[in-house]
C-alpha positions, 0 to 999 in steps of 0.5 A: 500500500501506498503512504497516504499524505497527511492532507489526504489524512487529514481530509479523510479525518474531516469526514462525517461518520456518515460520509466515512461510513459511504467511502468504506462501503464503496471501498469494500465494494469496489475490492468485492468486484474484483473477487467477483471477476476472479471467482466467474474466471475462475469458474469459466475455466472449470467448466471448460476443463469438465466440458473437455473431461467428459468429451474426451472419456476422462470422467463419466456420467453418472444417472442420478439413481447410480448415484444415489445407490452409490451414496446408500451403499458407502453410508451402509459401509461399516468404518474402518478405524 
């Protein structure tokens, strides 16, 4: 982070609680749209990468009854300790 000047400082310290309290939420605002963006690429590109697992046979589908048969027979499992 940069070193605010002490004018800077100094106007911001001048501020109204309730204007204080507006330049915090755009702030928090404004760092929130950037993990936004991040979070939708990052998204994008796991979409993409099962999109190509299932075209290429890495991964394969399951119907939901499989699955749910699947999930009933491992919680039927005894633990193992």
């Amino acid at each position: 982070m940069t070193n605010l000047d002490p004018s800077t400082i100094a106007i911001l310290e001048s501020l109204t609680v309730s204007d204080r309290a507006k330049l915090a939420a755009f702030l928090i605002d404004s760092l929130e749209s950037e993990t936004e963006i991040d979070s939708e690429d990052a998204w994008d590109d796991e979409i993409a990468r099962r999109i190509a697992d299932l075209r290429t046979g890495k991964t394969i589908t399951v119907s939901k009854r499989d699955a749910l048969k699947m999930i009933m027979a491992e919680n039927d499992e005894p633990e193992t300790t």
